[in-house]
N, C-alpha and C positions, 0 to 999 in steps of 0.2 A: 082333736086335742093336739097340740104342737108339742113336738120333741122336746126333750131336753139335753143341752151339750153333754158335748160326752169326750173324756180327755183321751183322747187318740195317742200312740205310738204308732207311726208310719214303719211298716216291714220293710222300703223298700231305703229310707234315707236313715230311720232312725231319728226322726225329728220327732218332737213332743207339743201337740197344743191342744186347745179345745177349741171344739166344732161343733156345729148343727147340724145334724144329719137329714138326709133326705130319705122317701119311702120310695124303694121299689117295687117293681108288680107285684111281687107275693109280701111284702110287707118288709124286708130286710132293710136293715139301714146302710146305706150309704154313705160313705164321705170322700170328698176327695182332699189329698194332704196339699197344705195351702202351699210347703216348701217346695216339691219335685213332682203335686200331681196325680200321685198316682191313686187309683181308684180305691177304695176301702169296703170289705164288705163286713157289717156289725147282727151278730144274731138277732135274730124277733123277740121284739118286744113280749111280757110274760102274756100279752092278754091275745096277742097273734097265736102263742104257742099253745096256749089255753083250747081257743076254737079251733085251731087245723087239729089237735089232739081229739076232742070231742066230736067233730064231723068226721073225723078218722075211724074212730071207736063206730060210728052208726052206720060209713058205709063198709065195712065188714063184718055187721049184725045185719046187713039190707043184702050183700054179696050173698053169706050163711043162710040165710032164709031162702035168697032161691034157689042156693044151691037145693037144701034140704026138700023142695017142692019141686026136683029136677030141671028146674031151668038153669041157665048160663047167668049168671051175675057178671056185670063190672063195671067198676069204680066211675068208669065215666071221665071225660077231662081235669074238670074241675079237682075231681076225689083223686086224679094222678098228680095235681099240681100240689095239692092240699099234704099228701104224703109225699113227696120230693122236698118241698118245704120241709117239714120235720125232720128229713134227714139231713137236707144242707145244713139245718139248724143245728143238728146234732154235731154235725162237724166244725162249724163253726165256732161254737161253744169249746171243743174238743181242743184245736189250734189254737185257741187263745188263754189256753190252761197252762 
């Protein structure tokens, strides 16, 4: 599914247009300001924020279960990239309030 523009305010010049953003590794959108360049970073889309929430939720019911059966649980790369996500989002979301 291709993005849909998105009316940018550049932090760095103050310039105003609409762009097409592009996806980064973990799904954040991208842009860069056509005026001065510089790099933009845009929260995850709702259905990115959806699944890293939901795969978030199951590996700390999959961590909690071994804990509970004495073994060491953890999250795994992915499940550390998966939650870093949701908090950059967080933050992201946050700055642009």
């Amino acid at each position: 599914m291709a993005l849909q523009p998105i009316q940018i305010i550049c932090n760095a010049c103050h310039h105003t247009s609409t762009e097409i953003p592009t996806r980064s590794f973990l799904g954040f959108q991208k842009i860069s300001c056509p005026h001065c360049h510089a790099q933009l970073t845009y929260p995850l889309t709702s259905g990115f924020r959806a699944t890293y929430a939901i795969f978030a939720v199951l590996i700390i019911l999959s961590i909690m279960l071994n804990l509970s059966q004495g073994q060491i649980g953890f999250p795994g790369l992915i499940g550390i990239a998966m939650i870093y996500a949701l908090v950059r989002d967080w933050q992201i979301r946050k700055q642009l309030k």
